[in-house]
N, C-alpha and C positions, 0 to 999 in steps of 0.2 A: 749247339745248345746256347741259347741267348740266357743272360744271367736277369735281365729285366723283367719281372712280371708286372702282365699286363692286368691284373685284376682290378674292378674297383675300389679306391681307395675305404672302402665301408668294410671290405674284406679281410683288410690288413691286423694284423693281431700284435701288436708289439707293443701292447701296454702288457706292466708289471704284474708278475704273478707272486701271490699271496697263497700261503696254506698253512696251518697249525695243526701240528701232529700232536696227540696227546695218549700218553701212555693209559691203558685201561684196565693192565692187570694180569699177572702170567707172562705172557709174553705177545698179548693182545696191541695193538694202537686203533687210534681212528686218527681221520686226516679231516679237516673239516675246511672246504673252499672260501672263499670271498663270496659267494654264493647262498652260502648256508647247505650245501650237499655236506653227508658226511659218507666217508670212504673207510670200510673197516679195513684193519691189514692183522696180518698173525704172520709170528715166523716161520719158517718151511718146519714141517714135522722134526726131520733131524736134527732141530734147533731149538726143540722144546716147542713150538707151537701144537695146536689142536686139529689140525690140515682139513678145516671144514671153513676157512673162507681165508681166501686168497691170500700170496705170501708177496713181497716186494719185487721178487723177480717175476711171478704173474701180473704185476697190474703194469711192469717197467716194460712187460714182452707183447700185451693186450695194448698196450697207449701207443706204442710204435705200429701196430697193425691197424690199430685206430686211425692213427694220423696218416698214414699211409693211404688206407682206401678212401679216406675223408680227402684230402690233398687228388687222389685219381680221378675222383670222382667231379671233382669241382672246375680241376684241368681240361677234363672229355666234355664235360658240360658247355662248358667255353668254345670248345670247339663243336656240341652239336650233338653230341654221341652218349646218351644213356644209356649204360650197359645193363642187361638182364639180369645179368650175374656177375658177382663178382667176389672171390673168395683170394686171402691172403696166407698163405702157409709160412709158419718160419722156424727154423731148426738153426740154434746157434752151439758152437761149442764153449767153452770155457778155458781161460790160459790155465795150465798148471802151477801156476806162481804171481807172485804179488806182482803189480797188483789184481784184486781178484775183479778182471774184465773181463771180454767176452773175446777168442781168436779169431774165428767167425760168424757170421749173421749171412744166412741164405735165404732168400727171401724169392717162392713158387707163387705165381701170380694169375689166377684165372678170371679170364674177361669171357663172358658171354656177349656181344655184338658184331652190328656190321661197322667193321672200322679196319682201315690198311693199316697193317703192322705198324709204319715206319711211326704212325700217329700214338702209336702206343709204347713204342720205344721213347718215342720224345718225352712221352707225359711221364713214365718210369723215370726217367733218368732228373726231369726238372723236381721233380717227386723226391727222389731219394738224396741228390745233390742239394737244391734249393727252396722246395716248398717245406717241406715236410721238418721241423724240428728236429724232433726225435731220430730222425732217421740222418740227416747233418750230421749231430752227434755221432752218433753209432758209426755213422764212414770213417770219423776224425781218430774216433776210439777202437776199431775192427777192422776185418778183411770183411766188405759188406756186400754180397754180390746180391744179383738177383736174375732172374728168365723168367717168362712168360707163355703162355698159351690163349690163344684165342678161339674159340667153342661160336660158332657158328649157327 
């Protein structure tokens, strides 16, 4: 696995990220981008939230599935290969002590196309290794495994 990508320089993302969280009441937030999106959050039920729109561990476990199939998809592309399908599963556990991170990240991978395995190992590994942020982190911070299926 080569650590270089080869993408166009137009692709690269490594300017600074901005966001302003601001408390809205209860135990409500919204997040609001450089952008102008704004992202509501509430705390998990057992934490006194309202459990009717997302808690910080859903939008932390959705952005890394995000960036994930975003990062596969842009990988295969490169090489040629549109997949039909593609669906990302992930079931993590939790350490039982501080601090409160995550022990493992397993992460089921379904690709619908015609593409040789070895093409899709490649793309996973520069994915969860080197493209993909969130998913960086998470190896740095986890036991972060992953496997795949390819659906023909």
């Amino acid at each position: 696995m080569s650590n270089e990508i080869s993408w166009d320089p137009a692709r690269m993302e490594f300017k600074p990220v901005t966001m302003t969280v601001m408390h809205e009441g209860g135990m409500s937030f919204s997040a609001h981008t450089s952008t102008g999106l704004v992202i509501p959050i509430d705390a998990h039920v057992h934490l006194g939230g309202g459990g009717t729109i997302p808690n910080p561990i859903d939008y932390l476990f959705a952005s890394l599935g995000g960036c994930i199939g975003i990062k596969i998809l842009l990988d295969l592309g490169d090489k040629g290969i549109r997949p039909r399908k593609l669906q990302i599963k992930t079931t993590a556990t939790r350490r039982q002590d501080l601090p409160a991170t995550f022990d493992t990240v397993h992460h089921f991978i379904t690709l619908e196309c015609e593409c040789d395995d070895s093409i899709v190992t490649d793309t996973l590994s520069r994915t969860m290794n080197l493209l993909c942020p969130i998913a960086a982190i998470f190896g740095e911070t986890s036991n972060m495994t992953w496997e795949h299926q390819i659906l023909r």
